[in-house]
Structure formats: structure tokens, C-alpha cells
N, C-alpha and C positions, 0 to 999 in steps of 0.2 A: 124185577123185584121192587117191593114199595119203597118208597123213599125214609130213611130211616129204621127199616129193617135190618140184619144181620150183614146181609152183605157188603158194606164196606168194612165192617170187624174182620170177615173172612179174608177179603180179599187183603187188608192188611196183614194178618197171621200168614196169609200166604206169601207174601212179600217179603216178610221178617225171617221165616223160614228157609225161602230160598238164598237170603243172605249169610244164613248164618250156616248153610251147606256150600256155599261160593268160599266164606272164610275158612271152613274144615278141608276145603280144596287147596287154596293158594294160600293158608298159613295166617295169623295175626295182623288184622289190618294197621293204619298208621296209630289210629286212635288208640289200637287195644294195645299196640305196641308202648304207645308212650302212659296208657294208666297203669302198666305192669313197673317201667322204669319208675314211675311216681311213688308207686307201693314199695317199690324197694328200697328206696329214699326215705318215703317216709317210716318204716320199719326202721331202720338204720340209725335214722336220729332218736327215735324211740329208746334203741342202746348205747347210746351215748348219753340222752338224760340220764338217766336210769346211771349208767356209770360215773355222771358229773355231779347229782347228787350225793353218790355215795362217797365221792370225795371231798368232796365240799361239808358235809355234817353240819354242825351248829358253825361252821368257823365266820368270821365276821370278818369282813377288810375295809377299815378306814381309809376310806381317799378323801384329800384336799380337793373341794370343788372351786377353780377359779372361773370369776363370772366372765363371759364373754357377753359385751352390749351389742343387742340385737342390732342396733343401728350400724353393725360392723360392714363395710363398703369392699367390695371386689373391685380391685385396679389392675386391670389390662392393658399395657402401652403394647402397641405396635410397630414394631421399628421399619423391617424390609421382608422382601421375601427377594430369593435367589434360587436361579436354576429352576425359571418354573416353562411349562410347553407353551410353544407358540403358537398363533393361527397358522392354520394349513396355507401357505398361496396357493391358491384356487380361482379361477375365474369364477365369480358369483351374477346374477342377474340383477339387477334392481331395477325396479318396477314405476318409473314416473306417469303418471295419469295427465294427460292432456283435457283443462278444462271446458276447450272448446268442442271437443270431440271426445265424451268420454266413454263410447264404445269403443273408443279405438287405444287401446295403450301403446305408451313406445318405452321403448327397451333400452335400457342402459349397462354397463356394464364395468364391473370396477373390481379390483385387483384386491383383499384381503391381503394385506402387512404382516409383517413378522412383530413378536412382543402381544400384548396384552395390556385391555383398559382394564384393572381387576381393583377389585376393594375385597375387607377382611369384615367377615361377618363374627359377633361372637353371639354365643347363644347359651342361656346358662338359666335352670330353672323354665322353661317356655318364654323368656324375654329374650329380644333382640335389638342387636345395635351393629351397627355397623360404621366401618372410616370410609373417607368419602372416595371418590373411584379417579386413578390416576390417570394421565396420560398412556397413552400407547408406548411399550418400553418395556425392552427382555429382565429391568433389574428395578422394580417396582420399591418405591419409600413410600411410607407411612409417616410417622412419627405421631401416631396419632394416639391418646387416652382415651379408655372405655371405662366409664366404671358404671356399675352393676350392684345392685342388693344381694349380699352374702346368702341373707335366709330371709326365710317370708314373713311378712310383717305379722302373720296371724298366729304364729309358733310359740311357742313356749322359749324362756331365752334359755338357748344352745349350753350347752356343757364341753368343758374339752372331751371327755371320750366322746359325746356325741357326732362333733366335728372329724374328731381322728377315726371314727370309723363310718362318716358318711360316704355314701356312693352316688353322689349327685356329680353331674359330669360338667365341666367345662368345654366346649365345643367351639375349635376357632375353624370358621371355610374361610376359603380361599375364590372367591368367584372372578371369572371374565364378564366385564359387561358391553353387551352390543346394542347399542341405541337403531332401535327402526322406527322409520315416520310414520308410520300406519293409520291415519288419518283419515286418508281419503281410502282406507279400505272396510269394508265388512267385518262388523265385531262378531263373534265366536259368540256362543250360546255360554253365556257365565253362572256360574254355583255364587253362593257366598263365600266372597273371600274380601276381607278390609284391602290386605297388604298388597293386593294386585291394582295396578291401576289401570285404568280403562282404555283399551284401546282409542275408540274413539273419539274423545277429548285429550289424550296424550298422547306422545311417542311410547312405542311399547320397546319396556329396557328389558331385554333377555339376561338373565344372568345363567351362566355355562360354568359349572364345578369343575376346579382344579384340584384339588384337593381340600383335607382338613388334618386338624388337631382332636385329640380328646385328652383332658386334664383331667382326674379328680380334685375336687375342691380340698379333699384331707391332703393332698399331696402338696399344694400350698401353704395348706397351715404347716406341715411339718418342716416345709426347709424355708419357713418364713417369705423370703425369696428364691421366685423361681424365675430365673434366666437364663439365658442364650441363645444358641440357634435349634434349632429342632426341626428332624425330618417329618415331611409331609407323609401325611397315609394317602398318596396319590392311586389312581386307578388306572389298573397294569397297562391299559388302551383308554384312549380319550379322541373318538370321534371327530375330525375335524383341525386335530391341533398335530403338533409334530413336538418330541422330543429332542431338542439338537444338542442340551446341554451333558455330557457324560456324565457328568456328577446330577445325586437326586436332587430334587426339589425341598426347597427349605424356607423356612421363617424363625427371625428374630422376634420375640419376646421376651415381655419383660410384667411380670403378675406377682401382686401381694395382697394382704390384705392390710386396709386402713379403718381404724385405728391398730399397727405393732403389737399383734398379740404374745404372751410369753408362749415361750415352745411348749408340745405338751409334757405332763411328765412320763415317764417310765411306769406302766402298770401294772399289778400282777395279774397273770393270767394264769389259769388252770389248763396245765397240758393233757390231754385225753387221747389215751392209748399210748402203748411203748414205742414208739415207729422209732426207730434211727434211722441215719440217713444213705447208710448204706443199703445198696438195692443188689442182690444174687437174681437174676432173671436168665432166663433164655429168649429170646427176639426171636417171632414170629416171621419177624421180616428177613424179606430174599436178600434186597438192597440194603447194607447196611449203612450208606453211605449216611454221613451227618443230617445233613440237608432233608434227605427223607424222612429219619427221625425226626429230627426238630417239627415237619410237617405233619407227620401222624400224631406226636404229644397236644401239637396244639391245638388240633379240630376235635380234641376232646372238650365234652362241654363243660361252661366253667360255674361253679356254685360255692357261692361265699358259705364262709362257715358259719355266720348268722341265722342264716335261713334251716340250719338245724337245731341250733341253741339259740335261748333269747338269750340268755345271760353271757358275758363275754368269755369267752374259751376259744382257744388256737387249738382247733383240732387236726392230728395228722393222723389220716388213715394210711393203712397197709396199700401198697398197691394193687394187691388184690381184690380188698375191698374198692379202691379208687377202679380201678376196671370194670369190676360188677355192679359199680352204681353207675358208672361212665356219668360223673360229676364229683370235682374237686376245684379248690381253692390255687391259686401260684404256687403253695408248698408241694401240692398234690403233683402238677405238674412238671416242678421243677426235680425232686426227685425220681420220678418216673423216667425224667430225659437223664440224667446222672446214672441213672442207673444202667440207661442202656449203652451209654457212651463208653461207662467203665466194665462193662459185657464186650465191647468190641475191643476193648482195648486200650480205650483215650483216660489220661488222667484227667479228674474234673472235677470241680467244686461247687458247693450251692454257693452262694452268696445272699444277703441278706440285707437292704436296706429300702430307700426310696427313690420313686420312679415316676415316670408318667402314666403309667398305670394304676398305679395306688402308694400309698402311704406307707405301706406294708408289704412290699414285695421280693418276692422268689426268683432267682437268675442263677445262670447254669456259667461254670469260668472254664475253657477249655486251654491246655496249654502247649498244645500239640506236641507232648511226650506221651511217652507209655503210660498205663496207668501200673500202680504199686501194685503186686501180687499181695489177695488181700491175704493173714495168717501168721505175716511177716514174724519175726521176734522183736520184742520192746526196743531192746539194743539197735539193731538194723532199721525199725521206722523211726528212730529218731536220728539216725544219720542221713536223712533224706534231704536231698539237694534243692532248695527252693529258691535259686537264684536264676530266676524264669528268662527269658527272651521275651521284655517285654511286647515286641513286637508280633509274638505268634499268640501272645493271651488273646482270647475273644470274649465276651459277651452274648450269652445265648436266652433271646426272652421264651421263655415256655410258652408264653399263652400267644405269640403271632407267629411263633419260627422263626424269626427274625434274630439275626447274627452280626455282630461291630465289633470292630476292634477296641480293645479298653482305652486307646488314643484318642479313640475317635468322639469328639467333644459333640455331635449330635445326635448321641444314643437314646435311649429310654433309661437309662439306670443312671440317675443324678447322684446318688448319695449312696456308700457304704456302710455300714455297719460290721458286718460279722459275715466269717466266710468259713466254711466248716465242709470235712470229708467222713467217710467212716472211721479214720486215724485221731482225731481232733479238731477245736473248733479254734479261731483265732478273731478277736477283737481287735476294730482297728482304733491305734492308739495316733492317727495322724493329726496334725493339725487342719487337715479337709480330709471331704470324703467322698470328693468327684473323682470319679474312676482313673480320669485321662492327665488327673495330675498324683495319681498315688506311685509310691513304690509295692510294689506287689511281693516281696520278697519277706513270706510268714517267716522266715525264721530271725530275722531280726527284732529281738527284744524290745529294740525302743521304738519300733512302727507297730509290730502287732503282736496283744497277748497272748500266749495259747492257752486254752485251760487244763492239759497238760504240761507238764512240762517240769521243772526243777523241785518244784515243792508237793509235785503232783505228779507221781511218775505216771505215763503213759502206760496203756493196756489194751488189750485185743475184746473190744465190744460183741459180744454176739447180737445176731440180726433176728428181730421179730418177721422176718419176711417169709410168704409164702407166697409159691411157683404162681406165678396169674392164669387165669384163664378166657381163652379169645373164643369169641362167639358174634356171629354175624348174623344181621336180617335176610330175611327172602327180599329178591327182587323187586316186589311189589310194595313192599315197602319204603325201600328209595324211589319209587315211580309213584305212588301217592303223593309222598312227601315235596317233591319236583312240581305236581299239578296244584299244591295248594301252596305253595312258594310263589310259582307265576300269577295264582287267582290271588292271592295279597298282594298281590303288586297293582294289578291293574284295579280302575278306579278312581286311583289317590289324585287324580289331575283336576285343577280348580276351574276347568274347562270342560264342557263336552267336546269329545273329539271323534273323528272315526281312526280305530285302529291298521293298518298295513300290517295285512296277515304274511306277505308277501317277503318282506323284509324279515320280520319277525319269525320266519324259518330261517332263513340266513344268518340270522345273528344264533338262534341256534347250534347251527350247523360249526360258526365259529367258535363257541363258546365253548360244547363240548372238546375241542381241541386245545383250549386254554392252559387248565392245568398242566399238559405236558410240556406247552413252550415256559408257562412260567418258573418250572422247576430250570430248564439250561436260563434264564437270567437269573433266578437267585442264586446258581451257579458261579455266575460269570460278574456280580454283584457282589459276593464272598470275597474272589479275586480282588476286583476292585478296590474293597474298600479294606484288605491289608494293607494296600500301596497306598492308598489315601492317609493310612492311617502312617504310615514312615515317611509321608513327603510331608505333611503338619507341622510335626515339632524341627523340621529342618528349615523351615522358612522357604522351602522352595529351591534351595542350593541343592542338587543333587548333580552326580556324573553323569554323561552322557549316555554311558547304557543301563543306569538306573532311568534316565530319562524317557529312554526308548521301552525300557519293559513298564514306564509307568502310563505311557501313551497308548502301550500295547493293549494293556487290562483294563484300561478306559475304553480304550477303544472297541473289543471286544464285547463291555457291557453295553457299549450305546449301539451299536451296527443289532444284539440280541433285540433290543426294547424299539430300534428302529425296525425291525424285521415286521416283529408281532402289529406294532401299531398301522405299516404300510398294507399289512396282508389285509387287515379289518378294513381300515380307511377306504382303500379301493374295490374290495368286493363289494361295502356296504353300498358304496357310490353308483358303482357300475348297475349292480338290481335294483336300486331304487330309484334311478336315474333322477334323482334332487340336483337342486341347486346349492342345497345346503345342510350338511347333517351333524349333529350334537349328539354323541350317547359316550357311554362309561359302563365298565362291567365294575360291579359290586361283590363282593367276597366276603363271606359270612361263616363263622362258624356257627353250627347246630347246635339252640340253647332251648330251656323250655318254656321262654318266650319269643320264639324265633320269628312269629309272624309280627309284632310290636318291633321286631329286630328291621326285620325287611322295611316296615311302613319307615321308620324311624331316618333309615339307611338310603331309601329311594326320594320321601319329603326333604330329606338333607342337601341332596342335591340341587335342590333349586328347581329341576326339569318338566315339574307338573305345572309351573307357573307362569308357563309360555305364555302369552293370551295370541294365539295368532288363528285363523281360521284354516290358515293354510298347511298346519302342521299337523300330523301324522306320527301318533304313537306308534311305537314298537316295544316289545320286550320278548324275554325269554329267559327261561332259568333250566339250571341244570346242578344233579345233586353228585358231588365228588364223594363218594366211599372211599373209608381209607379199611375198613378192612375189618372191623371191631364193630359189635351193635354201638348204635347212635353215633360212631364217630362219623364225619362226615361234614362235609365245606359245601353253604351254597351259593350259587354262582347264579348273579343277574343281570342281564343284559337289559338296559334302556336304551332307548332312540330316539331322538324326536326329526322326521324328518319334513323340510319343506323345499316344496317344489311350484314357484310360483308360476311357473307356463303351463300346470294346469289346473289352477285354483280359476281362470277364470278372469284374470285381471290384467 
């Protein structure tokens, strides 16, 4: 056929065609799946403008604007980190080059140490800074000051609501650093990258991720200071390192902002739609255990209530609508998991203040009693007994799963506010409003106001709720989604490399096994960190078979997180027969920026920055269904492995 004739039209039509008889075969591909979910989002918020204007009319709200000076400075000290992994002892090779003969290398061989050479990166707006890297040593100090530009010098100057409702993230890692002489080896085929430095005029410094932080900068401004110790988001497996400590991994900080801003004020907001917080459901789920719920609420994805309204409005959807969009905000969340708690049984409360998550967030209070039959009589729910055991209260974050005791001084939830069930709400009238120093006991007048109550009789609310409904994708759509998870992965490395396909099924192979062991340690993590949370405020004096049952549940969670880590570390070892291996599995939920999620999540790591010629990527992903369209966890395996007895040197 001539060139530019009909025939490549046809043969296209024919190609389009057969695709779009392969999708009427196997259902909604990835793409069509997620511009349906988009359309339904965007409809959604459609009725909600439409609703917020009509509440809003001509009415006009005067706010006090106080100026905040651009020139305003983020200070970050750093104090310690505690309970972080060690290097693996492992016999390593190292590679000395004899000058006189230098086809002929000799071989040395030296023993990897317990502890870690590790520095703390922060990273905030795309700038970076970091403290300088310590000695080798299982309980690493800092004491070191970062500060940082609050906002970008090209902005407009900041407003308080603007700050109180930013989503710019604070980001502290945690890396190991391992200095190698590589000198006298062969430099890697290099991309553009400033912050790498060259192997062959330097020692190339590997840095290996232990963990991190993520801050919002509103969450700063709102408890002015933010201190103490806080749990690391560590990765369940870390290649190469060993676990030895029971207790997780933690870092001291200490972040404000300079110049002392005043707090923000209190502003009104327009509530849209009637939601109360009571939730009537029937669960899906076979398992009703805590644990499992908490894991299916939070790989639902999460969407700020901005991104429907420009204008500022606290929207709470219905869970039904929260289901059918499969995207809500912390309140979304948090009542979803209350509701199912109080379906199975469990009494349970939102709560409502700030967190490391945000400014403004949503938490689940469980008290390990029954929950109150809802329907009660006025008389009978106000004789209700709220002199808790503070020891069985927990703290439930909707958006990770993740569970601590209200004792337990390094949770996510800093500050309370207001803690409210379908019976009434209660304000906290304490002099703080750190969880692990509060009295929890709402019936006390002079710690918490209810907004029922003596000048206010209490009354039985009805619920705007209606029955949700679960619906799932076909197969092929978590197997799209899985092949274009992995292909955003790979690439990001500031090196050419050749990939180890070899491995990279292996790690596979481990990963989809993942999720099942990490559900028995957050298990055995739950245990734990009760008993953590009643040896705390005792100082450590406890009896001797408080002693033994507190060794026991430690020791439980650490033998679980040593299990998992040994099983990886030596299969990875034994198939790839390295001298040396670095990787971390990554745990994402499913958002509708989720490949920026990935890139964001694997660059963080540090792992693309090797510059070695002798290292060997690996990766792998795999997509966890929890059972509901879009809900779903994804899981990535990085590697980097190097084997210098066959590089050649």
C-alpha cells in the first residue's frame, strides 16, 4: 500500500477496536476505572456547591486578618533517636587493589558492627539539610539546629487560615551512612544529579533509610510547639539490618516556628450535610477483629475537603456516600471506623484535635467496654459510667491503622480538643491537652463540658445514615494497577544500572506474603504497647510477674518483626549470592496521585543514589485488595544488591 495512504488509519481503527472488544471481555480497564471514580467526585462536589451556596446567601463573615512576616523561619532541633536497627553481622568482602599488579586484586575481609553511623535529613518544600553523621553507636545524639524558610520568598504574605490549612509536609529521615573508598574503581554511567558526588574523586557515601517522619507545617503552627519523642514510620523489613531493640524506633524533636506566632483563631465554618456521628452499618467483614478493621478504614483513599470547595467548609459525608466516592477526609474515616467498632460491640468515641497528621484531625478512643445500646432512655444515658480504666483507653488513627495507648507519650494525636459519641459531645476544659497527661473521665464537670447536660437536657438524635454499599473491581484491574506501580518505580535511579530480574522475583515472591505476617505483628504490637503504656507512668517499679508478662509481650513482638526480617534477609542473600544487600518494602495506600506517591516514597529513600557500578537494582510491587472498589495497599519492594567477586575487581 503507498505510503500515506489509508492503511495505517485502518490498521489503527483495527487496533482500537480490538481493544475495546478485549475491555467488553475483561470489564473496565485501570484508566476507565479511575475516570469513572473521578466523575463521581466530581459530580459530588458539584452537590455540595450548589448546597454551600445555598446556605451561605448574601451572609458575609468578618475575620480579623493577622499578618504573618514572610521572613517567618522553621526551627527544627534534633535531639536523639532511640531503638533504631543495626547492621546485620555479616562477613563482607572488601576489595583492596594492589598497585603493583593491578590485574590481580586481593581480598580482604572484615566483620560489619552492631549500631549505626546515621544523620537526620529534614526536607521541607524541596530544600534539604541535614545534621552531621555520628559515630557508630545503637543510641545516636544529635543536638543539632536546622532551620529552614517557612514559605517561599516568591508568595504572597501567608494569612492565618492560609497556614492553618496548608498541606506542605515536613519530612524528617533517618539514614545509615557507609563510607566506601571507591577510588581506584570504575565510575557507573551518571545522569544529572548535583547532590551525588562522584565516585572517582571521592569516597562514595551510601546512605541506607531507616526510617522517617512526616509533619504538616499547620500542625506546628497550631500547638506553637511541637515536641517530644515520636515513632518512626520504619519499613516492616530493612535488608541487611537486624531489629534487636523490642521497643520501635524513635526520635526526639523539638520544631517551632521563629518569629512566636499568635495561635490561630477559631473560625466559622459552614457544616454541609446532616451527618451525625453515629454510624447503624452492617460489616461486610468475616473478621471482625479491631486490627482488621482499622486496616480496611485506612486503605481507603484519602481527599481533603478543599479539593471539593474552594471556599472553606468542614464537609461530612454520609458513609455511604464516603464509600461510593472511596475518598474522604480524617472525619470520613474516623467515623466509618466508630461505626464499625460500635456494630461489633465496642464502645467508642471520635475525638477531635491535633496531630502529626494535620492541624485538624479525626481519632477513634476505644475503651474496651461494651458499647451503650443505642435508643437508651434520657434518664438511663445519663447515668452512664465514664470512670474508664485508663489503661484499656487506646487511640485509633483512621488514616494508618495504627493503635497506642492514650499513656503512651509517642503517639500521633498531640493535642485534644473535643471528643463526642452519638449520646453527646464533651469539651475539654483541662489545663493541657496531651492525651497521656489527661484525665479521660467526660463526666467530670470541671475537666470536660458536655453539650448536654443540666441546662441542656440530653435526647435521642436520629441518624442521617444509610446502609452502604460494597462493590469490587475485576481482577485485572488490581493487575494493571500492580504493573504500573512497578514501572513507576523503576528508573528513578541517578545512575544507569543493570537490573537483577533474578532477585526481583524473589523479592516478589516475599512480598506477596507480607501482608499476612504484618497483620500477627501489629498483633503482637497492640499487646505490647498496653504493657508499655502501664510500665511508663510507674517508673519502671513493677512486680515480678508484671515483670515477666511485660518481657513476655515484648518479647513476643520482637521474636514476630525478627522472624519476618530473618525470613527476607537470608532468602534475599542465599539467591543473590551478594556480598551485600540494602532494600526496604514501602507500604502505600491507594490515592489519585499514587504514582507521585510511589516516585516521592522510593526518592525518599535515599536508594537511587548509590553511585556504585557494582550494584544491581531490584524491585517489585504488589497490590493488597481489601475488598471494596479502590480500596487497596501498595506494597514495594526495593533492593540494591552488590556483589563485588563478580564485578570484575
Amino acid at each position: 500500500m503507498a505510503p500515506g495512504g489509508s492503511g495505517p488509519m485502518v490498521a489503527r481503527a483495527m487496533v482500537a477496536r480490538r481493544e475495546r472488544a478485549l475491555q467488553l471481555q475483561t470489564g473496565p480497564s485501570l484508566t476507565k476505572a479511575i475516570e469513572e471514580r473521578e466523575t463521581r467526585v466530581r459530580d459530588y462536589a458539584l452537590r455540595i456547591r450548589e448546597a454551600a451556596n445555598r446556605l451561605a446567601g448574601t451572609k458575609q463573615i468578618e475575620q480579623a486578618i493577622t499578618s504573618i512576616p514572610l521572613e517567618t523561619e522553621l526551627v527544627v532541633t534534633i535531639q536523639r533517636a532511640n531503638n533504631l536497627p543495626n547492621r546485620a553481622s555479616v562477613r563482607t568482602k572488601k576489595v583492596r587493589v594492589d598497585r603493583s599488579r593491578i590485574d590481580e586484586p586481593v581480598e580482604e575481609f572484615e566483620s560489619v558492627g552492631k549500631g549505626v553511623a546515621c544523620f537526620v535529613e529534614v526536607v521541607f518544600r524541596g530544600i534539604r539539610q541535614r545534621t552531621s553523621t555520628t559515630t557508630v553507636t545503637e543510641t545516636p545524639i544529635f543536638n543539632e539546629q536546622i532551620t529552614m524558610a517557612a514559605f517561599s520568598p516568591d508568595q504572597d504574605e501567608p494569612s492565618p487560615s492560609a497556614v492553618f490549612e496548608n498541606n506542605d509536609y515536613i519530612t524528617i529521615n533517618v539514614f545509615d551512612e557507609i563510607v566506601t573508598d571507591n577510588r581506584e574503581l570504575r565510575s557507573g554511567l551518571k545522569k544529572d544529579d548535583g547532590g551525588i558526588s562522584d565516585p572517582v574523586r571521592y569516597p562514595e557515601r551510601e546512605r541506607r533509610y531507616l526510617g522517617c517522619l512526616h509533619i504538616p507545617l499547620s500542625a506546628v503552627y497550631q500547638m506553637q510547639v511541637l515536641e517530644g519523642t515520636f515513632r518512626l514510620e520504619s519499613p516492616p523489613v530493612l535488608l541487611g539490618y537486624v531489629q534487636e531493640s523490642p521497643r520501635p524506633a524513635c526520635i526526639s524533636l523539638y520544631m517551632s516556628l521563629r518569629p512566636q506566632l499568635a495561635p490561630p483563631q477559631s473560625t466559622m465554618e459552614d457544616i454541609i450535610s446532616g451527618e451525625l456521628p453515629f454510624l447503624s452499618m452492617i460489616s461486610y467483614l468475616e473478621d471482625s477483629s479491631l486490627l482488621k478493621i482499622a486496616r480496611f478504614v485506612s486503605m481507603i483513599p484519602y481527599l481533603e475537603d478543599s479539593s471539593l470547595l474552594k471556599r472553606r467548609n468542614d464537609i461530612w459525608t454520609s458513609t455511604a456516600d464516603f464509600l461510593h466516592l472511596s475518598a474522604g477526609d480524617s472525619e470520613e474515616h474516623a467515623h466509618l471506623l466508630v461505626g464499625y467498632f460500635l456494630e461489633i460491640g465496642q464502645e467508642a468515641f471520635v475525638v477531635l484535635g491535633a496531630s502529626t497528621v494535620g492541624a485538624r484531625s479525626a481519632f477513634v478512643l476505644t475503651t474496651g467496654r461494651a458499647a451503650q445500646e443505642p435508643g437508651l432512655p434520657p434518664q438511663l444515658a445519663q447515668e452512664r459510667d465514664f470512670n474508664f480504666d485508663e489503661y484499656q483507653l487506646r487511640l485509633w488513627n483512621p488514616l494508618s491503622g495504627g493503635c497506642s495507648s492514650v499513656k503512651d507519650a509517642t503517639g500521633d494525636l498531640r493535642e485534644v480538643g473535643m471528643v463526642y459519641d452519638h449520646t453527646n459531645m464533651w469539651a475539654n476544659f483541662q489545663m493541657t491537652g496531651q492525651p497521656w497527661c489527661l484525665k479521660w473521665n467526660f463526666g467530670d464537670g470541671g475537666q470536660w463540658n458536655g453539650f448536654f447536660g443540666k441546662f441542656f437536657p440530653e435526647r435521642e438524635l436520629a441518624t442521617l445514615q444509610l446502609p452502604p454499599f460494597y462493590e469490587d473491581k475485576e481482577d485485572r484491574f488490581y493487575e494493571e494497577l500492580e504493573t504500573r506501580v512497578e514501572e513507576s518505580a523503576r528508573g528513578i535511579g541517578a545512575f544507569i544500572t543493570k537490573p537483577d530480574n533474578k532477585v526481583s522475583r524473589v523479592l516478589r515472591s516475599l512480598l506477596v506474603k507480607t501482608p499476612a505476617a504484618m497483620e500477627a505483628i501489629s498483633s503482637a504490637s497492640l499487646a505490647a504497647n498496653l504493657v508499655l503504656a502501664q510500665l511508663a507512668p510507674q517508673g519502671g517499679a513493677l512486680a515480678p510477674e508484671e515483670t515477666n508478662e511485660v518481657a513476655a509481650r515484648l518479647d513476643a513482638r520482637h521474636r514476630a518483626i525478627a522472624t519476618l526480617q530473618t525470613e527476607h534477609n537470608q532468602r534475599v542473600r542465599e539467591d543473590a549470592r551478594a556480598d551485600m544487600v540494602n532494600g526496604h518494602i514501602i507500604a502505600l495506600p491507594f490515592s489519585d496521585r499514587y504514582i507521585d506517591a510511589v516516585h516521592e516514597a522510593v526518592l525518599n529513600t535515599g536508594i537511587h543514589r548509590i553511585a556504585d557500578e557494582r550494584v544491581k537494582y531490584s524491585m517489585a510491587a504488589h497490590v493488597e485488595k481489601g475488598g471494596h472498589s479502590f480500596v487497596c495497599a501498595l506494597w514495594i519492594y526495593v533492593a540494591a544488591v552488590r556483589d563485588s567477586a563478580r564485578s570484575g575487581y
